[in-house]
KEVOLUM-394430 format. One line per field, with one value per residue (C-alpha): residue in one letter; x negated, y, z negated; residue number from 1. Coordinates in Angstrom, 1 decimal, decimal comma. Example, Ala and Ser with C-alpha at 12.3 -4.5 7.8 and 13.67 -1.06 7.14 Angstrom:
BEGIN
code	(A | S)
u	(-12,3 | -13,7)
v	(-4,5 | -1,1)
w	(-7,8 | -7,1)
pos	(1 | 2)
// end
This chain:
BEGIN
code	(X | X | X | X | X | X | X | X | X | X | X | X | X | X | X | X | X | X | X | X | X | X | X | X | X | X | X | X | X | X | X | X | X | X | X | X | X | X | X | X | X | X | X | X | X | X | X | X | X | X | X | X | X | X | X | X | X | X | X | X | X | X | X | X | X | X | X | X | X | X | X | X | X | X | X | X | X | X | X | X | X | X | X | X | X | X | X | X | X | X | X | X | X | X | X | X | X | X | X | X | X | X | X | X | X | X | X | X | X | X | X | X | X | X | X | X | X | X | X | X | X | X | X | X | X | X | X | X | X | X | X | X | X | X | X | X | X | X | X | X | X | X | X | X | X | X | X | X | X | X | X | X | X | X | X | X | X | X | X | X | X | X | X | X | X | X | X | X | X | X | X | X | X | X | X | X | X | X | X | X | X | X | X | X | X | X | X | X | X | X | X | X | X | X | X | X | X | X | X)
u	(-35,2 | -32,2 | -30,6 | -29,0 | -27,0 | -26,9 | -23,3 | -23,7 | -20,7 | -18,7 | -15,3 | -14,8 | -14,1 | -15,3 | -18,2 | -19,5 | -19,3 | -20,7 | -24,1 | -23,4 | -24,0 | -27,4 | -28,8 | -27,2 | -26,4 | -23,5 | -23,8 | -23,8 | -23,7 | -25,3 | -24,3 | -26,0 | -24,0 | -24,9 | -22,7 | -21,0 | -18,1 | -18,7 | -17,0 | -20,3 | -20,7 | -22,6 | -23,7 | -23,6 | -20,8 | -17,1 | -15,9 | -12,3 | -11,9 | -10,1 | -13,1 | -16,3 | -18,3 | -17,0 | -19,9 | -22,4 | -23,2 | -20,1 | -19,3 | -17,2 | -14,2 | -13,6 | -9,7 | -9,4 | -10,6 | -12,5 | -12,4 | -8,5 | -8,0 | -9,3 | -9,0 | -10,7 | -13,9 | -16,8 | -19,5 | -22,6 | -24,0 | -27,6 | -28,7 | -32,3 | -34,0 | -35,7 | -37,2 | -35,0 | -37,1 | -36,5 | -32,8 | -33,0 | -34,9 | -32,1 | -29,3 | -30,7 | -32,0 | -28,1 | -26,9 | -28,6 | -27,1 | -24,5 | -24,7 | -26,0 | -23,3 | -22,9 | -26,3 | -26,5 | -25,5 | -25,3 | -28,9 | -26,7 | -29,7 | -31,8 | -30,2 | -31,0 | -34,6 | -33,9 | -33,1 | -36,4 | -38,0 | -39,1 | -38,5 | -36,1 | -35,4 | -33,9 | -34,5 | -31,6 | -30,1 | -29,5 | -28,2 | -26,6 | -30,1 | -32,2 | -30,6 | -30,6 | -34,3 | -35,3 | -33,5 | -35,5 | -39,3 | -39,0 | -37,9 | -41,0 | -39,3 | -40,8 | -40,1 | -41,1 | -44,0 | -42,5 | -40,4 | -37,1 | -35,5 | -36,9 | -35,1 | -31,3 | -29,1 | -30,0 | -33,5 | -32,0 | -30,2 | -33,9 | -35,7 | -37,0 | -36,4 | -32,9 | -30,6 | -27,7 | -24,5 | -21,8 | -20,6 | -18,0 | -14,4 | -14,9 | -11,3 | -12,0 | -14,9 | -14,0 | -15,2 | -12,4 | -9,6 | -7,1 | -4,1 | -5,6 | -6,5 | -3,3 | -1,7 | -3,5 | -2,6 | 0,7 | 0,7 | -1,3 | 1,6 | 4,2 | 2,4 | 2,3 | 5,9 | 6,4 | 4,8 | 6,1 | 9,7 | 8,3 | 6,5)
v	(144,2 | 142,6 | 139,2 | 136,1 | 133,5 | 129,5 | 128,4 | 125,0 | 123,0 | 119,9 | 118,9 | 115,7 | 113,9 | 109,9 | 111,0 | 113,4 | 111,3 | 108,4 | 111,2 | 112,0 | 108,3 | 108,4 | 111,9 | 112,2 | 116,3 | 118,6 | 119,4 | 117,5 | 120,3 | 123,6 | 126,5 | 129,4 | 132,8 | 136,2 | 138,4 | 138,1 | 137,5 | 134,3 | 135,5 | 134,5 | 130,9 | 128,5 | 124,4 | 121,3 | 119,1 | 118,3 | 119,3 | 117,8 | 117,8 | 114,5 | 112,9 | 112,7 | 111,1 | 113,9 | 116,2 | 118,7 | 122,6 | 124,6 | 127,6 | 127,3 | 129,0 | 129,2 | 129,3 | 126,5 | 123,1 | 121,1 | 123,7 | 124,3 | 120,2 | 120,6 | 123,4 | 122,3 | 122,5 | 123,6 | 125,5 | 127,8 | 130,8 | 131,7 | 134,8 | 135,2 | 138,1 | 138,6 | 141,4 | 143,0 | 141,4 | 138,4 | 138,3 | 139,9 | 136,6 | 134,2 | 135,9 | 135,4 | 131,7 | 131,1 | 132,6 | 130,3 | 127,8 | 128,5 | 129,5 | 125,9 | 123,9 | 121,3 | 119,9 | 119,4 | 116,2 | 115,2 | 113,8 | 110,8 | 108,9 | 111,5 | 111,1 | 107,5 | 109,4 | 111,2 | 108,5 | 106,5 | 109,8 | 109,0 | 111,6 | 111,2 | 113,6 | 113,4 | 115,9 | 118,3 | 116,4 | 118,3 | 117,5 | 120,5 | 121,1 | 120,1 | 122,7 | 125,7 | 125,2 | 124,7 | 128,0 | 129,6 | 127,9 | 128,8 | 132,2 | 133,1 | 131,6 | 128,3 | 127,5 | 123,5 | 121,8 | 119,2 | 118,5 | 119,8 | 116,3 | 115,6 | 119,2 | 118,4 | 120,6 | 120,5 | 121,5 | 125,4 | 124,7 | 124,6 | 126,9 | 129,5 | 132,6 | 132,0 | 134,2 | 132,2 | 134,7 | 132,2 | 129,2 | 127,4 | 126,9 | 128,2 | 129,8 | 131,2 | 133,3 | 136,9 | 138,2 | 136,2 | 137,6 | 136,8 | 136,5 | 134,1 | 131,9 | 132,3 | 131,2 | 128,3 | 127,3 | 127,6 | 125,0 | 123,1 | 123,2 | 122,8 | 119,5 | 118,9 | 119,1 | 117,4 | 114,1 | 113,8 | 114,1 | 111,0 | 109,2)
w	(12,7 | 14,2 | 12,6 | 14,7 | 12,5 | 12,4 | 10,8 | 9,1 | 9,1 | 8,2 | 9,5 | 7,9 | 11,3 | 11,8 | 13,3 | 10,9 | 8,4 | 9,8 | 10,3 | 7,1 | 5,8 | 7,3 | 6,2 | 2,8 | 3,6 | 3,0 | 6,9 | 9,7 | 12,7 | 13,6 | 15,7 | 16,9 | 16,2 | 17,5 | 15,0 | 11,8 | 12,5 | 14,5 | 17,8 | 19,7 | 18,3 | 20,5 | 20,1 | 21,9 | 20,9 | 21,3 | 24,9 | 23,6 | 20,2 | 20,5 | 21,9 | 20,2 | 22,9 | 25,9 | 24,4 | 25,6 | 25,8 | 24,4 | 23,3 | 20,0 | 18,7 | 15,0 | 15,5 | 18,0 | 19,1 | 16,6 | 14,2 | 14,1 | 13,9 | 10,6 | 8,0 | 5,5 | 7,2 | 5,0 | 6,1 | 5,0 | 7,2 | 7,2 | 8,5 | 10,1 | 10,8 | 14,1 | 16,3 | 19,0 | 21,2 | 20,1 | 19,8 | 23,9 | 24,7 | 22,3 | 23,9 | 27,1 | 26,8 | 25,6 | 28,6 | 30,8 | 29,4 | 29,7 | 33,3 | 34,1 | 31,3 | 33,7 | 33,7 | 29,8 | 28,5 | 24,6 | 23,1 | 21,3 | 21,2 | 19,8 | 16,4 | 16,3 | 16,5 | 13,9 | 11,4 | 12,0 | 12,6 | 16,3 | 18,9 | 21,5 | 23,9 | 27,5 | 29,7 | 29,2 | 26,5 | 23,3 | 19,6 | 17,9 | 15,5 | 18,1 | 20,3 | 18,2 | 17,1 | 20,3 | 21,7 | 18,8 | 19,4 | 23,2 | 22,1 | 19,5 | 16,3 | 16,3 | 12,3 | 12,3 | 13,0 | 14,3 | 17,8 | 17,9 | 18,2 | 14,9 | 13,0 | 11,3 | 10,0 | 6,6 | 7,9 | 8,4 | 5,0 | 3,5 | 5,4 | 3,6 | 6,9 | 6,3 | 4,1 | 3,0 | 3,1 | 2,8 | 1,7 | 0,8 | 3,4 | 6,5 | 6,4 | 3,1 | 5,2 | 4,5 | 8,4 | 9,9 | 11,3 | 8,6 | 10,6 | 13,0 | 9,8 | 8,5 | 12,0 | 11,5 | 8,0 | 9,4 | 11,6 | 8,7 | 6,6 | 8,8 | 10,0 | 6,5 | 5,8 | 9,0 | 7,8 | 4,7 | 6,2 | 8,6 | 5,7)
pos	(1 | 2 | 3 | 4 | 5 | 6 | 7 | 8 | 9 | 10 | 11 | 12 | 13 | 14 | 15 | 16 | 17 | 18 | 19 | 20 | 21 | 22 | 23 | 24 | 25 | 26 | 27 | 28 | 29 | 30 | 31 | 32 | 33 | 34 | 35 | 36 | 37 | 38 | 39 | 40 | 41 | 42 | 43 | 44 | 45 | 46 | 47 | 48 | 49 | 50 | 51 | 52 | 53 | 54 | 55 | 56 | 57 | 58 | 59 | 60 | 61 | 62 | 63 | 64 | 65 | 66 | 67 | 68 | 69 | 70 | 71 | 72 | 73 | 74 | 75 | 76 | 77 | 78 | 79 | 80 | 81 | 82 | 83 | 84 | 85 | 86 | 87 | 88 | 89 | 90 | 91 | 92 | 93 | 94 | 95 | 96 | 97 | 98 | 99 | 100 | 101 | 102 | 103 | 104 | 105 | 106 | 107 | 108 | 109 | 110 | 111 | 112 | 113 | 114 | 115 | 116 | 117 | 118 | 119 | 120 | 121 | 122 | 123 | 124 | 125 | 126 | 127 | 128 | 129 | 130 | 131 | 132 | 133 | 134 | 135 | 136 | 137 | 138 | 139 | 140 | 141 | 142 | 143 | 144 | 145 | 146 | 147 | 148 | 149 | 150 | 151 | 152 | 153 | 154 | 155 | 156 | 157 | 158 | 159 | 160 | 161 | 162 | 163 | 164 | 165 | 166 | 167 | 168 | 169 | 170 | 171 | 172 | 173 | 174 | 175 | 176 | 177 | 178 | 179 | 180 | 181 | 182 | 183 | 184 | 185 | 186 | 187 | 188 | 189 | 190 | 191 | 192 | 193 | 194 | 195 | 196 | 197 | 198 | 199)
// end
């Protein structure tokens, strides 16, 4: 058996909360990871991490973007087993994707499907969830009965194929590279000090 990952996370930003009013769940976005140590990391969201509404396919860096903008990101990681088959097919469904970014937009309106439960899906228009269980149905893991549009975050968080490894801070997460993380608390404090000097 092989294993592919979803991370589960919360930033904390406007937007994530303002999801986070409507489902009632400790996370509001999912990613699609290939290893462990989260260097293969892939969603549709943020573009900028300044701009919430510049959004599509990405490939996501723990220790940059979004991410960096705020440490105190909390997260859980779920680990599902698959057949090598299986993960050939994911890792190939992500790289076309990826090879074709440019034609993915954002599914913003799907999540107003989601809250009154009515599926709305554009061609080529994804959500985070609705992205990483779709890559997974059209791959041999279909886990829901329902569309893809309709599956949130908190979905995985309940599933019973997934293995939860980790939770808690995301730069607490052991894997890391710890002097990346620390870089980054860095800057976090220095910012810190920074403000207060201001304030």
């Amino acid at each position: 058996m092989n294993e592919i990952y979803v991370l589960l996370t919360n930033t904390g930003t406007k937007f994530t909360r303002l999801i986070q009013a409507f489902t009632d769940a400790p996370y509001n976005h999912a990613s699609l990871a290939f290893d462990p140590e989260l260097k293969e990391l892939y969603s549709f969201g943020r573009k900028r991490p300044t701009n919430p509404w510049f959004a599509g396919f990405i490939k996501e860096n723990v220790y940059e973007g979004t991410y960096s903008r705020f440490p105190d990101t909390r997260c859980a990681l779920l680990r599902l087993k698959v057949s090598a088959r299986q993960r050939a097919a994911i890792l190939q469904t992500v790289r076309r994707f990826q090879e074709q970014k440019d034609q993915y937009r954002y599914n913003l309106i799907g999540l107003l499907g989601v809250v009154f439960q009515v599926e709305m899906a554009p061609r080529n228009s994804y959500f985070c969830s609705q992205f990483v269980a779709e890559v997974l149905r059209n791959t041999g893991n279909p886990l829901w009965s329902r569309p893809s549009a309709l599956v949130t975050p908190h979905d995985f968080l309940l599933h019973p194929a997934f293995e939860r490894v980790y939770d808690g801070l995301l730069y607490d997460y052991p894997l890391l590279d710890r002097s990346r993380v620390s870089g980054i608390k860095g800057i976090e404090a220095s910012a810190y000090r920074v403000k207060e000097q201001v304030g």
